[in-house]
ZAMI-580978 format. One record per residue (C-alpha): residue in one letter; x, y, z. Coordinates in Angstrom, 3 decimals, decimal comma, padded with zeros to 6 digits. Layout:
! residues N
{rec "A"; {X; Y; Z}}
...
! end
This chain:
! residues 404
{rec "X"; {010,186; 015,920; 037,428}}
{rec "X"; {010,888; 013,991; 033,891}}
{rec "X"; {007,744; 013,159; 032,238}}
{rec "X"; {008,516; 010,372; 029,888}}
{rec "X"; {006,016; 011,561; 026,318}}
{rec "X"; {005,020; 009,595; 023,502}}
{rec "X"; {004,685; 011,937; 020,322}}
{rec "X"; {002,517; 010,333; 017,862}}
{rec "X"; {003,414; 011,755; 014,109}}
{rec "X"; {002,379; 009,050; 011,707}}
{rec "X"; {002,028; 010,693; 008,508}}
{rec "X"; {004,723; 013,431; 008,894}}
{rec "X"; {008,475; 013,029; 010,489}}
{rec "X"; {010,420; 016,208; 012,257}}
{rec "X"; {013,439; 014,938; 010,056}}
{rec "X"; {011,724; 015,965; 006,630}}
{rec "X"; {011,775; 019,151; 005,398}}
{rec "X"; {009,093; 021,372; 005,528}}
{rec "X"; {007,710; 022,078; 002,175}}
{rec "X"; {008,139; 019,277; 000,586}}
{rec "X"; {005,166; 016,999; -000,300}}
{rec "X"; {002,589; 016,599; 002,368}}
{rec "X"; {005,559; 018,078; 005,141}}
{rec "X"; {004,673; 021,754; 006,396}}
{rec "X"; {003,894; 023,491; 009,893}}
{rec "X"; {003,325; 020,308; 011,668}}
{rec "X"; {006,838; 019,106; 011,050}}
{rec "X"; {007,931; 022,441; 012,531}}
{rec "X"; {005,511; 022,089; 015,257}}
{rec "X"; {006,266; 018,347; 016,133}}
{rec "X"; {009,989; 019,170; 016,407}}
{rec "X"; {010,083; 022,307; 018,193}}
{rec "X"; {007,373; 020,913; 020,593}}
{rec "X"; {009,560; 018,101; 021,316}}
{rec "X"; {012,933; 020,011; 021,691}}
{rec "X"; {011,178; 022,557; 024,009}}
{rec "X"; {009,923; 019,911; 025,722}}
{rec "X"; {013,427; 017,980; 026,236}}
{rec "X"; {014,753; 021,381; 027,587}}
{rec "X"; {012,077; 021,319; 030,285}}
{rec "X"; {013,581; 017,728; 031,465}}
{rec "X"; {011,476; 015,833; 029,191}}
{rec "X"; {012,179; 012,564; 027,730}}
{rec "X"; {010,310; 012,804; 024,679}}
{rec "X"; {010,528; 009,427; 021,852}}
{rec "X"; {008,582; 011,181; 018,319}}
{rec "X"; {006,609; 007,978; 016,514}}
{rec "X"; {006,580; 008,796; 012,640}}
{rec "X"; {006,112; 005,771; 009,854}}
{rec "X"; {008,929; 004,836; 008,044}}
{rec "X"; {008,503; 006,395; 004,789}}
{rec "X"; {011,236; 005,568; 002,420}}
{rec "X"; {013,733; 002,418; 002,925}}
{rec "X"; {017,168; 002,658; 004,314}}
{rec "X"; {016,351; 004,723; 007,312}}
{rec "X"; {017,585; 003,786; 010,894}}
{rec "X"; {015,309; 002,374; 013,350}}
{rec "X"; {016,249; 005,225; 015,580}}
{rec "X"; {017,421; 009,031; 015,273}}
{rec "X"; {018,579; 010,938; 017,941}}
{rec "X"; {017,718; 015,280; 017,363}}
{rec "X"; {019,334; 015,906; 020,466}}
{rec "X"; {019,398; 014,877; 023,903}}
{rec "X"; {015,947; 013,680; 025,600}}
{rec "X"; {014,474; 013,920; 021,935}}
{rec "X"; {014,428; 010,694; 019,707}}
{rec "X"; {012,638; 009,594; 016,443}}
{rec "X"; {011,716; 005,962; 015,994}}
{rec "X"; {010,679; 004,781; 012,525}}
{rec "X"; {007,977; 002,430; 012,581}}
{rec "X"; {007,049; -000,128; 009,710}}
{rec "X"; {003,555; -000,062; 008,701}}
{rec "X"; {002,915; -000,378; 005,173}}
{rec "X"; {004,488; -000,175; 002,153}}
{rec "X"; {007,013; 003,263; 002,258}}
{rec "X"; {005,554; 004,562; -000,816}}
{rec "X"; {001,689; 004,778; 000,716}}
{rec "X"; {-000,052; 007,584; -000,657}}
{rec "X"; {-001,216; 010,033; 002,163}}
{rec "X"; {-005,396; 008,607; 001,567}}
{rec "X"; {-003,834; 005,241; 002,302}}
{rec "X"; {-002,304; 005,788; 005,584}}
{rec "X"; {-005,963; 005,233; 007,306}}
{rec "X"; {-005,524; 001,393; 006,179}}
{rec "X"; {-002,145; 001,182; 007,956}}
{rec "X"; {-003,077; 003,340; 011,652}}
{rec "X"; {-003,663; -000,836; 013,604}}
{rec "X"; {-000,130; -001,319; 011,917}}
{rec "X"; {001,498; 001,476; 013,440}}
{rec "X"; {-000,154; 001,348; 016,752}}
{rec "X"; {001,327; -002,342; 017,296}}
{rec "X"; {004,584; -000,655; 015,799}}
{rec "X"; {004,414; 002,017; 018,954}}
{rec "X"; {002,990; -000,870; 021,433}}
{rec "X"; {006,261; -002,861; 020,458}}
{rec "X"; {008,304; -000,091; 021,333}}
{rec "X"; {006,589; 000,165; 024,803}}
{rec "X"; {007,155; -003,085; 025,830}}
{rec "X"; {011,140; -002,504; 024,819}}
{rec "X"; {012,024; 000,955; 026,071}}
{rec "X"; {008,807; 001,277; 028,716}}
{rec "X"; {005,189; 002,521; 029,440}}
{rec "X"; {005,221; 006,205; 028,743}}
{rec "X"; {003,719; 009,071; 031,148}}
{rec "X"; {001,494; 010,414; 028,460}}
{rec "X"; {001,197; 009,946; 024,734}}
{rec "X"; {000,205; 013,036; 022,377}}
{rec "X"; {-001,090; 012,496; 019,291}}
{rec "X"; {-000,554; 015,394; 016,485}}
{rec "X"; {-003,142; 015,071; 013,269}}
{rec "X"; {-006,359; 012,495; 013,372}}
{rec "X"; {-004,334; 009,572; 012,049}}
{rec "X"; {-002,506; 009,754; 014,728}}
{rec "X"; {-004,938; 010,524; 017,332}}
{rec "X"; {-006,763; 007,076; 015,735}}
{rec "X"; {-003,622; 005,211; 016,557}}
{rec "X"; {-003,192; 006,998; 020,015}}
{rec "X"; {-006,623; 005,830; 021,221}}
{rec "X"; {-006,162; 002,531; 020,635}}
{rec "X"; {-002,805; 002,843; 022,152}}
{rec "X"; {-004,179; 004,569; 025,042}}
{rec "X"; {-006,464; 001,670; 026,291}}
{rec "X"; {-003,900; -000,967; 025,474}}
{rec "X"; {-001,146; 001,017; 028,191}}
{rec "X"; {-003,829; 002,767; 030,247}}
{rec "X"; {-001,728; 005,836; 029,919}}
{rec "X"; {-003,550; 009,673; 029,504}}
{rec "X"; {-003,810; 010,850; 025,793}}
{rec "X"; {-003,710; 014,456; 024,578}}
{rec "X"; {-004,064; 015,371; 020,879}}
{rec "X"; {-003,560; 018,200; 018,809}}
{rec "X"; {-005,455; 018,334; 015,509}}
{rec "X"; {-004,028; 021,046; 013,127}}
{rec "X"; {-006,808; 020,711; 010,958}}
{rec "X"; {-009,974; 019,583; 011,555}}
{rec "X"; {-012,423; 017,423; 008,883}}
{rec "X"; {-015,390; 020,181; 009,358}}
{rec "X"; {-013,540; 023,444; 009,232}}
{rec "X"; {-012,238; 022,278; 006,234}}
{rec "X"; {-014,992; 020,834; 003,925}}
{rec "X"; {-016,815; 024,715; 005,749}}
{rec "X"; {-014,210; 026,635; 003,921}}
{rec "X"; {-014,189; 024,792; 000,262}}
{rec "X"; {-011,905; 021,709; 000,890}}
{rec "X"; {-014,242; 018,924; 001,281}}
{rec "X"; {-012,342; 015,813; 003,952}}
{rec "X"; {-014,258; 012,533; 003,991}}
{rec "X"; {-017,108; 011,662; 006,965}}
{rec "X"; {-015,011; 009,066; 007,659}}
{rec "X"; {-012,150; 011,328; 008,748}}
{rec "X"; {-014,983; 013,674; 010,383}}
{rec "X"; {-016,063; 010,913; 012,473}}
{rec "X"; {-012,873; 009,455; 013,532}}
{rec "X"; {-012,128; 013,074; 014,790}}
{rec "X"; {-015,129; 012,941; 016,812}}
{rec "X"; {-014,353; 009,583; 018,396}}
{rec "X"; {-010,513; 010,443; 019,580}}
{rec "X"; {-012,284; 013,479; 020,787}}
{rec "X"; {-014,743; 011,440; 022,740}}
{rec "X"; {-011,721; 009,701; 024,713}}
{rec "X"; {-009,158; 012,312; 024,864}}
{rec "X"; {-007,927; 012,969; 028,325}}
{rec "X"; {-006,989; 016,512; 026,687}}
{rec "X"; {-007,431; 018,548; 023,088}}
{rec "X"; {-004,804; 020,734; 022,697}}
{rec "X"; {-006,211; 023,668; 020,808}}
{rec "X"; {-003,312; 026,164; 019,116}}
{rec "X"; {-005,934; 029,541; 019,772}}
{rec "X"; {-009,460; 030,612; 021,089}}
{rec "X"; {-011,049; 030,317; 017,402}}
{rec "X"; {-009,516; 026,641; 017,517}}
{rec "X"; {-011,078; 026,137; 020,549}}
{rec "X"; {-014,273; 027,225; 019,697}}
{rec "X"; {-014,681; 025,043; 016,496}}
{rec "X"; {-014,057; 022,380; 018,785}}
{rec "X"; {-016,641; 022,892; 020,429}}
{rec "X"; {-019,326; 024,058; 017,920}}
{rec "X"; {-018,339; 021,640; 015,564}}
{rec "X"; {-017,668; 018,161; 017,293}}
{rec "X"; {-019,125; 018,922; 021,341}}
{rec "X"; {-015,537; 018,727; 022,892}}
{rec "X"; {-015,894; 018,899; 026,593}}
{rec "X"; {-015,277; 022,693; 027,659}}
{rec "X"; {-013,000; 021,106; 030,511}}
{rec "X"; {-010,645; 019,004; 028,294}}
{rec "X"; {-009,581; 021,958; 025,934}}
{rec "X"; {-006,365; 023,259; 026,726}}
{rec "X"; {-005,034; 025,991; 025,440}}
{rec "X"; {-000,944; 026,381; 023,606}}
{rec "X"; {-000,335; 028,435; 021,349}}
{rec "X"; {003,265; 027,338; 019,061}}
{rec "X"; {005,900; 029,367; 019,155}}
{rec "X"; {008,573; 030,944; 016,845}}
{rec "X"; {012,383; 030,409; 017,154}}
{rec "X"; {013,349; 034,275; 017,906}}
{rec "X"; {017,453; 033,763; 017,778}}
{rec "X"; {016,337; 033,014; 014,019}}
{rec "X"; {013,116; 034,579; 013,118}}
{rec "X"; {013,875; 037,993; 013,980}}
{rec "X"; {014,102; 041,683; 012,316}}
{rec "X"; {017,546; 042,285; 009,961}}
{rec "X"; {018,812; 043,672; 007,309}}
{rec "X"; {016,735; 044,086; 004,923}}
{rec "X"; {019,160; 045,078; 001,670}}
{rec "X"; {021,698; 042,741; 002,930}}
{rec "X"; {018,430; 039,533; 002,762}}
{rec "X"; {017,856; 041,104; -000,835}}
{rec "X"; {021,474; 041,200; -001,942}}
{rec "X"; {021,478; 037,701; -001,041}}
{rec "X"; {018,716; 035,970; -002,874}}
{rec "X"; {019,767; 038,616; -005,863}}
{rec "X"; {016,504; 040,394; -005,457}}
{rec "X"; {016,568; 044,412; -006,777}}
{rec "X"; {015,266; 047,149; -004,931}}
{rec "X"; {011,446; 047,471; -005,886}}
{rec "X"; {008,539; 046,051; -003,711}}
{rec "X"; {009,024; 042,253; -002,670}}
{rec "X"; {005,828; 039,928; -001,872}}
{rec "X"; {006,184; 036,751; -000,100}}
{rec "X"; {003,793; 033,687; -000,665}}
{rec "X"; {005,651; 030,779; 001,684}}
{rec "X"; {003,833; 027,584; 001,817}}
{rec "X"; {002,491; 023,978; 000,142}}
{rec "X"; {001,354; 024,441; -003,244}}
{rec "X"; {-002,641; 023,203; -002,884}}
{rec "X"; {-006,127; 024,389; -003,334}}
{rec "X"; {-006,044; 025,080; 000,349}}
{rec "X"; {-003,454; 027,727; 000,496}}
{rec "X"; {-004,591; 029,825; -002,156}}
{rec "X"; {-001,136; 030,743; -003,839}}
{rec "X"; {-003,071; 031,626; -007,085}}
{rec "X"; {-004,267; 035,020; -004,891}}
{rec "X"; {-001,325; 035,743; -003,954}}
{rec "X"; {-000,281; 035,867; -007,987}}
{rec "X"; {-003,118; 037,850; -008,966}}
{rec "X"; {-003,205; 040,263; -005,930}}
{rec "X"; {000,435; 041,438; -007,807}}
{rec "X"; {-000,846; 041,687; -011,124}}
{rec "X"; {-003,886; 044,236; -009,354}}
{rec "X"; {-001,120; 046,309; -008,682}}
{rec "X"; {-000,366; 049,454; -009,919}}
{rec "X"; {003,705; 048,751; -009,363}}
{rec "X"; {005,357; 047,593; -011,873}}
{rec "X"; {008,282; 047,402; -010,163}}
{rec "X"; {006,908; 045,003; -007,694}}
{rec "X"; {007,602; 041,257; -008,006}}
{rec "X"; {006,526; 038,111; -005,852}}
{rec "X"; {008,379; 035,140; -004,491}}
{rec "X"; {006,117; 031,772; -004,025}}
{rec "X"; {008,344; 029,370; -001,635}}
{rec "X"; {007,044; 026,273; -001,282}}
{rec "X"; {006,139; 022,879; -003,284}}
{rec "X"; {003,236; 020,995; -004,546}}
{rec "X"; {001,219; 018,973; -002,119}}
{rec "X"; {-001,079; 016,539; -001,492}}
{rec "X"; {-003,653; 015,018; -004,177}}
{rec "X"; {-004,735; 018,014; -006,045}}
{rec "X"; {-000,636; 019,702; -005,403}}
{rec "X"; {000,581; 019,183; -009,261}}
{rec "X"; {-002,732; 020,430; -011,047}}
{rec "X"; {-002,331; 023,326; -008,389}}
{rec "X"; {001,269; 024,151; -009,435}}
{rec "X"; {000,405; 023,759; -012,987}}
{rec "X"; {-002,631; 026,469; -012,523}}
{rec "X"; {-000,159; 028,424; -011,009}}
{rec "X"; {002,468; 028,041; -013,756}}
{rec "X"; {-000,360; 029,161; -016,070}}
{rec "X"; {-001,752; 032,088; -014,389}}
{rec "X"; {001,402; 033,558; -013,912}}
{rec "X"; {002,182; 033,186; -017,959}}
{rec "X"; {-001,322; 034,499; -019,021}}
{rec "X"; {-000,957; 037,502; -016,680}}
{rec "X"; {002,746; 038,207; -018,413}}
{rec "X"; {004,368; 038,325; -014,925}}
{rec "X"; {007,169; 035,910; -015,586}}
{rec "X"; {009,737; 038,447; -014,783}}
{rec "X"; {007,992; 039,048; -011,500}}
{rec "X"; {007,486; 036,159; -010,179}}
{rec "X"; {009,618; 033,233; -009,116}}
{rec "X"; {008,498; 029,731; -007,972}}
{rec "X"; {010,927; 029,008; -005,272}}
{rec "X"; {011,497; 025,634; -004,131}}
{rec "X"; {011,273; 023,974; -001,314}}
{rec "X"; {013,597; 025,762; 001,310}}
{rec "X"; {015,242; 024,705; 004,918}}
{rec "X"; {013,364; 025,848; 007,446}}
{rec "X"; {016,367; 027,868; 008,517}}
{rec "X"; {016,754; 029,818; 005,327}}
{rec "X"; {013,013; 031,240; 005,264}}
{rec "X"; {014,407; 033,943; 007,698}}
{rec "X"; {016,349; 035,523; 004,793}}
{rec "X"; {012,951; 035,586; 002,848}}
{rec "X"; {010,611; 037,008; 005,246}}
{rec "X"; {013,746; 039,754; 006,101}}
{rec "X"; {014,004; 040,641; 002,459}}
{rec "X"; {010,125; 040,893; 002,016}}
{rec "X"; {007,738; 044,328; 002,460}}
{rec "X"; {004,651; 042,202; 002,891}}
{rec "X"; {003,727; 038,274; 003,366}}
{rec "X"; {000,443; 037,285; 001,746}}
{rec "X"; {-001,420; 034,318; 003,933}}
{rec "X"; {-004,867; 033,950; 001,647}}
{rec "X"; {-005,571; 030,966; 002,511}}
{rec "X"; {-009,029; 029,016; 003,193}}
{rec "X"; {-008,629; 027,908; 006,753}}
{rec "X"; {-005,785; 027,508; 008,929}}
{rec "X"; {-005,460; 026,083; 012,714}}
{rec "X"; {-003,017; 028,598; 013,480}}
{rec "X"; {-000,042; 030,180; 010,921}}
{rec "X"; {002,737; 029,620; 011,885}}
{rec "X"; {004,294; 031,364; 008,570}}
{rec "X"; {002,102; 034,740; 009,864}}
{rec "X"; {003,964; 033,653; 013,005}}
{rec "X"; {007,490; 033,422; 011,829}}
{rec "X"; {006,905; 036,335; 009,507}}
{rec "X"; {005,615; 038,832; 012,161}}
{rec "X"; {008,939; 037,613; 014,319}}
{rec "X"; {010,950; 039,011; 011,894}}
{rec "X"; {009,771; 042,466; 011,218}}
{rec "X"; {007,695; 041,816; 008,008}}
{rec "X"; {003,820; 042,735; 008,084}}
{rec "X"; {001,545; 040,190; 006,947}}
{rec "X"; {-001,868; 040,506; 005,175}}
{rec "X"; {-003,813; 037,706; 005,578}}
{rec "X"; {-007,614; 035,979; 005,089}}
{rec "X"; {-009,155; 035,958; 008,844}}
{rec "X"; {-009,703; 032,474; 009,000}}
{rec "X"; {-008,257; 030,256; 012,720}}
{rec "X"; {-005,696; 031,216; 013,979}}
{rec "X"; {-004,406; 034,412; 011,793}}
{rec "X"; {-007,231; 036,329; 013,654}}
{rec "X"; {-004,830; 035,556; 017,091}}
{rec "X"; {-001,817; 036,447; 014,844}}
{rec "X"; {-002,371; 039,591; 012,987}}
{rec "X"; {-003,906; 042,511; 015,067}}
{rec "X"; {-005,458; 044,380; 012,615}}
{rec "X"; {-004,120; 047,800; 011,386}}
{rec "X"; {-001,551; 047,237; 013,823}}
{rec "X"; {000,791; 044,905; 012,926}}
{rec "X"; {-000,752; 043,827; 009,260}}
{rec "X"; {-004,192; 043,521; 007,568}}
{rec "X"; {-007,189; 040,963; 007,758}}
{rec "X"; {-009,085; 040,976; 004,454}}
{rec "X"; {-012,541; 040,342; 004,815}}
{rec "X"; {-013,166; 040,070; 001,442}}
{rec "X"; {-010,352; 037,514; 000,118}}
{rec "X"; {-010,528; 038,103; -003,336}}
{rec "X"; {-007,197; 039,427; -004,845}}
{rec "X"; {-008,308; 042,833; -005,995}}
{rec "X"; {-009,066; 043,454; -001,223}}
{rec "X"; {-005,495; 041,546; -000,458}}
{rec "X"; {-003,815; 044,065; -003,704}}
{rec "X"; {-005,507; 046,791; -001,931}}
{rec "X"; {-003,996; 046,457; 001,238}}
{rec "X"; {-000,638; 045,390; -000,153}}
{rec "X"; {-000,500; 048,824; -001,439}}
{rec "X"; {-001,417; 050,228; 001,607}}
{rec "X"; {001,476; 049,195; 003,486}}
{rec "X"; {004,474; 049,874; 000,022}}
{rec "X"; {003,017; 052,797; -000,521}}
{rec "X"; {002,690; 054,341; 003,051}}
{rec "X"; {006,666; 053,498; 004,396}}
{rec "X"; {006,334; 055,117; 007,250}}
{rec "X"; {003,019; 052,743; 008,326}}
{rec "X"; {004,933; 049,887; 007,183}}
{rec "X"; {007,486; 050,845; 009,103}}
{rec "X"; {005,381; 051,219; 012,264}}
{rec "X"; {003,811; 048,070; 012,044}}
{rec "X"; {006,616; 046,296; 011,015}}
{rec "X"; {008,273; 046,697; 014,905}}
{rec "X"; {004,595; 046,346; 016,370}}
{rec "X"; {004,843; 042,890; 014,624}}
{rec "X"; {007,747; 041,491; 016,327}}
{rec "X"; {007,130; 042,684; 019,649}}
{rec "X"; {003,808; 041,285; 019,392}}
{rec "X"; {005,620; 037,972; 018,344}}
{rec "X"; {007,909; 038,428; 021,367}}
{rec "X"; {004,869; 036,898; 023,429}}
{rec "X"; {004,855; 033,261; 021,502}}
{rec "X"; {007,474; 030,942; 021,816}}
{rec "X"; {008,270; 027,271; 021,932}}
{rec "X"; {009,224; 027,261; 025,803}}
{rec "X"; {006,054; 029,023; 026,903}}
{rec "X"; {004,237; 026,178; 024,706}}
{rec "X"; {006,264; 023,485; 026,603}}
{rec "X"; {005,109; 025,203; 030,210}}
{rec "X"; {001,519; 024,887; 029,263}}
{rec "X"; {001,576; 021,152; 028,158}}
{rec "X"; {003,903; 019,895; 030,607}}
{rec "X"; {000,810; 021,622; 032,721}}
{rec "X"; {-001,559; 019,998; 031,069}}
{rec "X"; {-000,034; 016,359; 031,137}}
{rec "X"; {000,155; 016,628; 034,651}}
{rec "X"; {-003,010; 017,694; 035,056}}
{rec "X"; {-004,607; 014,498; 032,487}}
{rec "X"; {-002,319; 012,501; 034,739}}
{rec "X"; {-004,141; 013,641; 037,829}}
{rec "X"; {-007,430; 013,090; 036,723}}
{rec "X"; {-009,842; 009,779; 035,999}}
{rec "X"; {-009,150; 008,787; 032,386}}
{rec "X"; {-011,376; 009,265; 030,332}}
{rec "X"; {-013,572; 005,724; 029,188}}
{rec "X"; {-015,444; 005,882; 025,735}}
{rec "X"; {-016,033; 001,413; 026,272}}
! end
């Protein structure tokens, strides 16, 4: 049966590239989720705000999968100004509606959107799930304070959800703890990875190609911010005792505090003298990060909190083993001594430690490198679309939920 789903993406489109100012996982997420979702017989139309001029009012991906740019705001809104503009992009959706039809179900990805997909909800009396990504209270927990504002807002879409998607247990369980979400309205579904191109390869043929040498290669990929903790990833190298090794940081600076962060980074790296061993990488298509993780021995995830990973994700997929903080959803990702390290202590002299570990044991490395993609063998996009075409059906069969 087609379910007809409205994905709500206001701050973030599918069409930008990953990397690249506030655009990371969730633009993966949004357009895999969709795609996987059209292949199940879904008709899925992806709401993002138009964020630069010139763009047309309607893009199609591929069949049963279309973005529609809605005007709210200026284009050039700063990401702590999109709150101002949510009533303006609900109308924007609501106008849609009344042109193209009432969805089955509208899903709401960040708490922007899930703000704009409540009040949407009551206007079409249509179910609402919502997946968070991050949440306000893990986040100011862990060192990166989000405003009450935000906090509560979360709390109120949760109030009137018909269903939370949570990525992983530990997701689920902050939702709970932290903001009372109804046991019975969690549903669990996990993202995926695209195996055809996340998947083990050569890895002297990746190096050759991005003109790396033959010493140890560490992999950083991710947003430049406070957040992500690139700046352990830097000084974990220079706590080794291998000269030879170098580091590759793929990604770009983002969000408020994203220059100053680059900057540190910039500076660390010359006071340390690794110049020659690391490279700031920019931004990169999605598609070509399967050439880095390939030509990597090890991918470093430090950072503070994280919903899920999908970088651990992709990275496991393709043979590489990943050490990572055990924060969200990296503890559902890496199995410990099995297909990578969890550092308990996430300072850079624990992650250098077990960095070493695994180049200096290639054998182990070895071992866990084919534990970690048949471990990823059990996530993928399609299983993800089974569970929430599931759980739409189920929101559909149930009383909505009323928070008047």
């Amino acid at each position: 049966m087609t379910q007809n789903v409205a994905i709500l993406s206001l701050h973030t489109s599918p069409l930008t590239q990953p990397g690249v100012g506030d655009s990371g996982g969730m633009n993966v997420y949004v357009r895999e989720m969709a795609a996987a979702l059209a292949h199940t017989g879904s008709e899925c139309r992806v709401y993002v705000r138009r964020a630069q001029d010139g763009l047309p009012e309607e893009v199609a991906i591929e069949p049963g999968v279309t973005v529609v740019h809605v005007d709210a705001g200026p284009v050039d809104l700063d990401k702590d100004q999109l709150f101002e503009v949510v009533d303006e992009f609900a109308d924007g959706v609501l106008a849609d509606f009344r042109r193209y039809g009432r969805p089955d179900v509208i899903h709401a990805n960040y708490w922007l959107s899930g703000v704009a997909g409540h009040r949407v909800k009551h206007a079409v009396e249509v179910p609402l799930a919502v997946t968070f990504h991050t949440l306000a209270r893990v986040k100011s927990a862990t060192g990166d304070p989000e405003s009450e504002q935000r906090a509560q807002a979360e709390t109120e879409v949760i109030g009137c959800a018909d269903a939370v998607i949570a990525s992983c247990e530990p997701e689920a369980q902050q939702l709970r703890n932290l903001y009372d979400a109804p046991f019975e309205r969690i549903e669990l579904a996990p993202p995926g990875v695209e195996h055809a191109l996340f998947s083990p390869g050569d890895r002297d043929g990746a190096r050759v190609a991005l003109g790396l040498g033959r010493g140890p290669v560490l992999l950083f990929v991710g947003r430049i911010q406070p957040l992500k903790r690139p700046l352990v990833a830097v000084e974990a190298l220079s706590c080794l005792a291998r000269a030879d090794a170098r580091l590759l940081v793929v990604g770009g600076p983002s969000g408020a505090e994203g220059e100053a962060e680059y900057r540190q980074l910039q500076d660390r790296i010359q006071a340390l003298g690794l110049e020659e061993r690391v490279t700031l990488v920019p931004p990169r298509p999605h598609h070509w990060l399967s050439t880095y993780y390939r030509a990597a021995d090890v991918v470093l995830v430090p950072s503070r909190s994280e919903s899920f990973g999908l970088v651990a994700l992709e990275a496991a997929a393709s043979g590489t083993p990943v050490v990572a903080a055990p924060v969200g959803g990296l503890r559902s990702i890496v199995d410990h001594g099995r297909t990578g390290f969890l550092v308990d202590n996430a300072t850079p002299e624990a992650f250098a430690a077990q960095v070493a570990t695994l180049i200096d044991n290639p054998l182990l490395a070895a071992e866990m490198a084919l534990d970690s993609a048949e471990r990823a063998r059990s996530f993928s996009w399609a299983a993800m679309a089974r569970s929430l075409r599931a759980t739409y059906r189920r929101a559909q069969t149930r009383v909505p939920v009323d928070c008047t």
